[in-house]
PLY file of the C-alpha trace (Angstrom):
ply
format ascii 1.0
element vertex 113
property float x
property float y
property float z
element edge 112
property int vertex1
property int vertex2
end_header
0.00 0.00 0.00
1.39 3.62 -0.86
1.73 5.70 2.25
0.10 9.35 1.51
2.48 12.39 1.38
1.86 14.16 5.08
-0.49 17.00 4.27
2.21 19.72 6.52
4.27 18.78 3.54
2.00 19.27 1.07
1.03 22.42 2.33
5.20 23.39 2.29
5.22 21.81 -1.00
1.96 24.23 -2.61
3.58 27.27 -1.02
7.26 27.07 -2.05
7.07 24.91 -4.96
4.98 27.02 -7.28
6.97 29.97 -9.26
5.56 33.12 -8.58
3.58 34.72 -11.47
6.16 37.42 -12.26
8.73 34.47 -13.18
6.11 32.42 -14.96
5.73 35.56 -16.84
9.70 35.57 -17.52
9.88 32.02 -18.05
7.32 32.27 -21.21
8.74 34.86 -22.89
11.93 33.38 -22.50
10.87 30.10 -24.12
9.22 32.07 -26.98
12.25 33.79 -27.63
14.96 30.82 -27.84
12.35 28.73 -29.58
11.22 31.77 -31.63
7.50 30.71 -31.13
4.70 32.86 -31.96
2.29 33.56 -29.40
-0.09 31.09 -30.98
2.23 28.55 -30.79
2.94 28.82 -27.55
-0.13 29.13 -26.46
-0.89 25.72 -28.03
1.43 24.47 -26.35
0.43 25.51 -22.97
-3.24 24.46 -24.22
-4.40 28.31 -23.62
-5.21 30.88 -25.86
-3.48 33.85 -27.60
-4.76 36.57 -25.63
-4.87 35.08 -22.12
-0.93 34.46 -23.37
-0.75 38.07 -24.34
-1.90 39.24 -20.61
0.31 36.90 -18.94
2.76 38.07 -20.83
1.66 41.87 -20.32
0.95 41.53 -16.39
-2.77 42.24 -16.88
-3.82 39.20 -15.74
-1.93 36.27 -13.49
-1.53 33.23 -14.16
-3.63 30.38 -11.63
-1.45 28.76 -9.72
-1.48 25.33 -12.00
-1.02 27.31 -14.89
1.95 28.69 -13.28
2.98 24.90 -12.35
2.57 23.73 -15.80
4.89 26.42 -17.24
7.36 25.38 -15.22
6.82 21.64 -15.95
6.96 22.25 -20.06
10.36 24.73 -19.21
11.99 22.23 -16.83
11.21 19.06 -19.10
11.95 20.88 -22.42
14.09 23.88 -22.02
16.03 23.44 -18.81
16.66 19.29 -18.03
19.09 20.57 -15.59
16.55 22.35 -13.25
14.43 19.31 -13.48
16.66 17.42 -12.34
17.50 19.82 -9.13
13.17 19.10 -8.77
13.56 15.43 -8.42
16.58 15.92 -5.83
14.44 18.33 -3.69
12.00 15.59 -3.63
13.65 13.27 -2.72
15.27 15.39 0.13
11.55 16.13 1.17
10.51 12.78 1.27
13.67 11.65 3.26
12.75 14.23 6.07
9.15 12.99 5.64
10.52 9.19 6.46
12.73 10.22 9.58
9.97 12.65 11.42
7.22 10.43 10.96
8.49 6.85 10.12
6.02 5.64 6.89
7.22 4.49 4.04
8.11 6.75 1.27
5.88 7.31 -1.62
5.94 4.79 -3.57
7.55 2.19 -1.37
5.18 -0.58 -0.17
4.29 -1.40 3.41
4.88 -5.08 2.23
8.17 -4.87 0.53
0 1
1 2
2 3
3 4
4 5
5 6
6 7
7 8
8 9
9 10
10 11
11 12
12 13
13 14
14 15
15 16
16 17
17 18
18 19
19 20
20 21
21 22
22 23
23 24
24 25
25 26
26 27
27 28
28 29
29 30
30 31
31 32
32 33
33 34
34 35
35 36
36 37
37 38
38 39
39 40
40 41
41 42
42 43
43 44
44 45
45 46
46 47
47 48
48 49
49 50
50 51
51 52
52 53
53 54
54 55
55 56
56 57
57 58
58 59
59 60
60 61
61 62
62 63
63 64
64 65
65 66
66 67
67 68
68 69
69 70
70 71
71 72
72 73
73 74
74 75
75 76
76 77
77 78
78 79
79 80
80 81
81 82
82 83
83 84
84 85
85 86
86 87
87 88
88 89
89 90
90 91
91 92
92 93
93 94
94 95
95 96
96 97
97 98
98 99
99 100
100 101
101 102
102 103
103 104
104 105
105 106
106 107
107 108
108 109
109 110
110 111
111 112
């Protein structure tokens, strides 16, 4: 059986994982620019539409906050590997400290193994 991730670290995890929407903002035109995708592309990508790009892009309007996580999913996974890979080390770090304060098995470990 998989052991649920503590919801105290969830709740670190929603707070200080996300990317504020001032670098998701950043991160998108920056992807744009060294792909040299339109705004309709992009957007495509994303699975959004030109002008809710455009006002991300312009600060009119913010990004939610899984909009903001999938931007920096599709930037870690396509444009930066390297950061993605600092992602799955934090994890792991998390879910270390999870196993010593409270003893369960990791996610994804079985209670059987």
């Amino acid at each position: 059986m998989t052991e649920l991730i503590p919801s105290e670290v969830l709740a670190f995890l929603a707070k200080h994982m996300v990317p504020r929407p001032e670098g998701t903002r950043t991160s998108i035109r920056e992807m744009r620019r060294s792909c040299r995708l339109t705004r309709g592309q992009m957007a495509a990508l994303l699975g959004g539409s030109m002008d809710t790009l455009r006002r991300w892009e312009a600060g009119t309007r913010n990004p939610s906050a899984a909009a903001r996580r999938l931007v920096q999913l599709v930037e870690r996974l396509y444009f930066s590997p390297g950061r993605l890979v600092e992602s799955i080390r934090a994890y792991n770090i998390l879910n270390a400290l999870v196993l010593e304060k409270h003893g369960r098995p990791r996610l994804g470990e079985s209670d059987n193994a």
